[in-house]
C-alpha positions as CSV (number, residue, x, y, z in Angstrom):
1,X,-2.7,-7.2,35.9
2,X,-2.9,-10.3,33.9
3,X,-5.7,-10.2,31.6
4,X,-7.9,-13.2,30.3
5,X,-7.5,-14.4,26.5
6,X,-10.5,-12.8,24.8
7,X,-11.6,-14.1,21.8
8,X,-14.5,-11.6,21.2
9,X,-14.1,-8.3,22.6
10,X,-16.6,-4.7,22.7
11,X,-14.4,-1.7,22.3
12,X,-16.7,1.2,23.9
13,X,-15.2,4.9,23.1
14,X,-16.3,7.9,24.6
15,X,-16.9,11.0,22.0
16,X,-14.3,12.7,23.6
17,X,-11.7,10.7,22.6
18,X,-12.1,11.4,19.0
19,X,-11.6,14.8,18.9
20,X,-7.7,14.5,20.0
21,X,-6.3,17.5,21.4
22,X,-9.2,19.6,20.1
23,X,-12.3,21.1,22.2
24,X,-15.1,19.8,19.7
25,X,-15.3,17.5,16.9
26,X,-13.4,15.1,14.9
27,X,-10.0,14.8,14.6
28,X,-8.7,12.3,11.6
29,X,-5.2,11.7,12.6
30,X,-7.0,10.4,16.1
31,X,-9.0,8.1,14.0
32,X,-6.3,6.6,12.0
33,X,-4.4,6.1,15.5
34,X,-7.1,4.0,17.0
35,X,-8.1,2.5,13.5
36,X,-4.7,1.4,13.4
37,X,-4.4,-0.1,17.3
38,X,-8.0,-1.8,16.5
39,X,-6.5,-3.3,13.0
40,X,-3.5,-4.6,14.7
41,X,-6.3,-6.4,17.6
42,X,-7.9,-7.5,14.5
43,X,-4.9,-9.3,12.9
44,X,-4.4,-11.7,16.0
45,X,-7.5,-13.5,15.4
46,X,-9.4,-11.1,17.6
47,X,-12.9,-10.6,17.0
48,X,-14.3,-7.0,17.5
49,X,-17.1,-4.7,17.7
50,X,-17.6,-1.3,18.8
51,X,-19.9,1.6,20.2
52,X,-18.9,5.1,20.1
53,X,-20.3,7.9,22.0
54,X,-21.5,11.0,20.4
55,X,-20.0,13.8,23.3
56,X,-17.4,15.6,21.0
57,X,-20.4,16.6,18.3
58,X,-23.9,16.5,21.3
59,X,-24.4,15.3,24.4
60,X,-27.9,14.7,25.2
61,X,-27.9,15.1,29.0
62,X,-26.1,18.5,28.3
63,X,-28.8,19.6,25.8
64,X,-31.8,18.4,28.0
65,X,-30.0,21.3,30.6
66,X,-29.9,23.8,28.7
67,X,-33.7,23.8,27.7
68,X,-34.0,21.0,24.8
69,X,-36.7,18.3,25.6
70,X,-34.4,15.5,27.1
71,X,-36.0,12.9,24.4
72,X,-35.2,15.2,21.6
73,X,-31.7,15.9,23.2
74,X,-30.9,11.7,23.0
75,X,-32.2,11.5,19.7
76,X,-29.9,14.4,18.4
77,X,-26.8,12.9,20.4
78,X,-27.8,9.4,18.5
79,X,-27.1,11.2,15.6
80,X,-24.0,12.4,16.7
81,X,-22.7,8.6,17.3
82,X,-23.3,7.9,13.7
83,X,-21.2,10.5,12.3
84,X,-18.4,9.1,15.0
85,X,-19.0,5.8,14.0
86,X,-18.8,6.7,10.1
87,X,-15.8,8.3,10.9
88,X,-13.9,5.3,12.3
89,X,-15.3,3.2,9.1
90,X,-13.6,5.5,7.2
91,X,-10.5,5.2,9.0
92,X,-10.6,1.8,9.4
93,X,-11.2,0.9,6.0
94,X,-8.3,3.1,4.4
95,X,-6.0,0.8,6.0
96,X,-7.7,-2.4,4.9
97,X,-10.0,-3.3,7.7
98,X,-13.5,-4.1,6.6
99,X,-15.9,-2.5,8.4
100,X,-19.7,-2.3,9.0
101,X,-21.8,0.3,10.6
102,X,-25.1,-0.5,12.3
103,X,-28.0,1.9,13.2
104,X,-30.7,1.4,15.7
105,X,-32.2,4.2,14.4
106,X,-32.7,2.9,10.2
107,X,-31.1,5.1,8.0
108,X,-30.5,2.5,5.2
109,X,-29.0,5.6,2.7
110,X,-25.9,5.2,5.2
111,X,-25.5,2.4,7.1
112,X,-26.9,-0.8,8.1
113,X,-30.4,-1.5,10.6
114,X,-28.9,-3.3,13.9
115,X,-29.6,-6.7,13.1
116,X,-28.4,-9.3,16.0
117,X,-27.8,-12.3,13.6
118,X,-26.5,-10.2,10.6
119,X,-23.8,-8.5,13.0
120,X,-22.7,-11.8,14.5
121,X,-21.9,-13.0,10.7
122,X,-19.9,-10.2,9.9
123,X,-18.0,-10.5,12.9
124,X,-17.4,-14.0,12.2
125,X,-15.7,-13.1,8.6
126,X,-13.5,-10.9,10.4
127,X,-15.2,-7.6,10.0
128,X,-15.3,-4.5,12.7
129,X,-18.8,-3.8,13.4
130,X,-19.4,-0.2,14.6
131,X,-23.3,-0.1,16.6
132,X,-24.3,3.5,16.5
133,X,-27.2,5.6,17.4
134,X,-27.3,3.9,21.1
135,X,-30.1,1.7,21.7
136,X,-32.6,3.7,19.5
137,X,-34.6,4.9,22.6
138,X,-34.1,8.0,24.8
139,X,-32.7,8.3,28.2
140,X,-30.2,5.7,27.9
141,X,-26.5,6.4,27.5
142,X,-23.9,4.8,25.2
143,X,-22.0,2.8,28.3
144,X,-25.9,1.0,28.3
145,X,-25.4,0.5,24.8
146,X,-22.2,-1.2,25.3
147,X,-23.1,-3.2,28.1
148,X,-26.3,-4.5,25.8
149,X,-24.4,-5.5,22.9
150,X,-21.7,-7.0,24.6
151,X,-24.1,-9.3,25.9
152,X,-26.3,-9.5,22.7
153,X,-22.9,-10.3,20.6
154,X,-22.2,-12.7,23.2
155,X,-18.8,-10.7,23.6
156,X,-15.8,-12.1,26.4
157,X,-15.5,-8.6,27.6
158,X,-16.1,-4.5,27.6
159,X,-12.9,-2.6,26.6
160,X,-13.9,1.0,28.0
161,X,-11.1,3.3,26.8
162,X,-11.1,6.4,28.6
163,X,-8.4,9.0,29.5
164,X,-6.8,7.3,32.8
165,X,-5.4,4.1,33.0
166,X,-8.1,2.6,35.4
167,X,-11.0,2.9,37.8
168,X,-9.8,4.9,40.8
169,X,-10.9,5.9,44.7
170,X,-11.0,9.6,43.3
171,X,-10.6,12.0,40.2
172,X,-6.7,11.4,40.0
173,X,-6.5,14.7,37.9
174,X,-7.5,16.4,40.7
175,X,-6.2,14.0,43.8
176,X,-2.4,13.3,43.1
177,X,-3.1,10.6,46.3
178,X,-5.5,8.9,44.0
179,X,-5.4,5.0,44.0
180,X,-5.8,2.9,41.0
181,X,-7.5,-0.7,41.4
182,X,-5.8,-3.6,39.5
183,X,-9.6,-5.3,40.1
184,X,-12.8,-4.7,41.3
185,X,-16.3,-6.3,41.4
186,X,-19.1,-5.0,40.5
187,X,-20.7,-5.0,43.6
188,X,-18.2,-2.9,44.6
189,X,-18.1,-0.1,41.5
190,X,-21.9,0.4,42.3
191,X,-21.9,-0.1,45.8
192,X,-19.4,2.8,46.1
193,X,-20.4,4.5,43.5
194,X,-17.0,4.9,41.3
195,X,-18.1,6.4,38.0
196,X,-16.2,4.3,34.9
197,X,-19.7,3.4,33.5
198,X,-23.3,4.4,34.8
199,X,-25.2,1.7,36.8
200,X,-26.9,-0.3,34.6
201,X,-24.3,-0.9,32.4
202,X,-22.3,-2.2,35.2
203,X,-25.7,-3.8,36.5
204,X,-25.8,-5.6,33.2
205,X,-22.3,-6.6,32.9
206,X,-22.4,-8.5,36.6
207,X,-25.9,-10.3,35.4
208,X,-24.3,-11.4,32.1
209,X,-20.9,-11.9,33.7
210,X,-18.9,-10.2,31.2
211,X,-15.6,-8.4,32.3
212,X,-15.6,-4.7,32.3
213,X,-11.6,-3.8,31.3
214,X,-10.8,0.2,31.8
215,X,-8.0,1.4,30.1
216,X,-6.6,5.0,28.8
217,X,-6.7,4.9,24.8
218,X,-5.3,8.0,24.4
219,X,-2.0,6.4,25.3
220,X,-0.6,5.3,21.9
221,X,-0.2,1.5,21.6
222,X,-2.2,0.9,24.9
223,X,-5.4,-1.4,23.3
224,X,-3.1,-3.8,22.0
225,X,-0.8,-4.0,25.3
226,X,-3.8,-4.2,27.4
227,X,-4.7,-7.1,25.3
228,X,-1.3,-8.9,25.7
229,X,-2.2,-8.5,29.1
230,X,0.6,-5.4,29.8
231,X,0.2,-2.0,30.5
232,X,-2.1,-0.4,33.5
233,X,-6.1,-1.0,33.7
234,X,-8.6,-2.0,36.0
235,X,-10.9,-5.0,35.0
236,X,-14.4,-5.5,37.1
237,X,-15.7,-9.0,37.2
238,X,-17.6,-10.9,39.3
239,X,-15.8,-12.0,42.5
240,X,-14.2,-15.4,42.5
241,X,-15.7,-17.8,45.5
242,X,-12.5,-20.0,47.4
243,X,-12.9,-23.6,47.2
């Protein structure tokens, strides 16, 4: 796949990811791995932010099952994005990358309110900006999150890091046969219902045309090979019309 030059990019991380090779939690040496693959993005001019999801510490669909109120449930998995996203801060500024957090939900003893304008000017001093607790409202996930401020920041693309290298027709952990796409629109991820992202972050990604680029980050070194346009992913954008 040859990928697009991005000059502003969303990095969207599943919970999950954080807590390595562990069953819950965080796990610092995974932090200071993708710290350090998001620093080196950094250093080539590249402009980031990111959203992280909250599954390693609560998941609020999870909760809701087992008996919480479902509204309660978000909130307490909105909580469980800011202690990700403080997390990554941390890591990212031991090795010299400034970083800001922004809440949705204000908690000003920790982290910054979401503030459109004020995240766009960090950005443009070369800061990290980390948007955490979701969209401050129940019932919608982190992937919506993404998809929202990818379009609010006005980003070129969604990085979704996940654990496979790409959207395919099925599980391939459980169908060796599995096919990876190289490309996809979104017309076709929602039309056949292939679950990278839930529907109306892929809904809002088409109407804002802003690539979606899959991609396994628990492969060491992938982010910034994906970037150089190497390495396996699938990117979702809007189909091209023939002249």
């Amino acid at each position: 796949m040859t990928a697009p030059r991005f000059n502003r990019i969303l990095l969207k991380l599943s919970g999950e990811v954080l807590m390595g090779s562990g069953q819950f939690g965080i796990d610092p040496a995974t932090c200071d791995r993708v710290a350090a693959e998001v620093k080196e993005a950094v250093e080539t001019g590249l402009e980031v932010c990111m959203v992280v999801g909250g599954g390693n510490i609560f998941r609020g669909l999870a909760g809701a099952a087992q008996g919480f109120d479902r509204a309660s449930a978000d909130y307490m998995g909105m909580l469980a994005t800011v202690m990700n996203a403080l997390a990554m801060q941390n890591a990212m500024e031991k090795i010299g990358v400034q970083t800001r957090v922004q809440s949705a939900i204000p908690m000003a003893s920790v982290c910054e309110p979401y503030i459109r304008r004020r995240a766009e000017r960090h950005m443009e001093k070369g800061r990290v900006v980390i948007f955490a607790a979701g969209t401050g409202l129940p019932f919608f996930t982190t992937d919506t999150t993404a998809a929202l401020r990818a379009a609010e920041m006005n980003c070129d693309a969604l990085f979704k890091g996940t654990s496979v290298d790409g959207i395919y027709d099925a599980d391939p952990k459980k169908v060796p046969t599995a096919k990876r796409y190289d490309s996809l629109s979104y017309d076709r991820v929602l039309a056949d219902n292939l679950k990278v992202m839930d529907a109306s972050a892929v809904a809002l990604c088409r109407d804002n045309d802003i690539p979606i680029v899959v991609f396994n980050i628990r492969d060491e070194g992938n982010l910034s090979a994906v970037l150089r346009g190497e390495g396996a992913s699938t990117i979702v954008q809007n189909e091209t019309v023939p002249a």
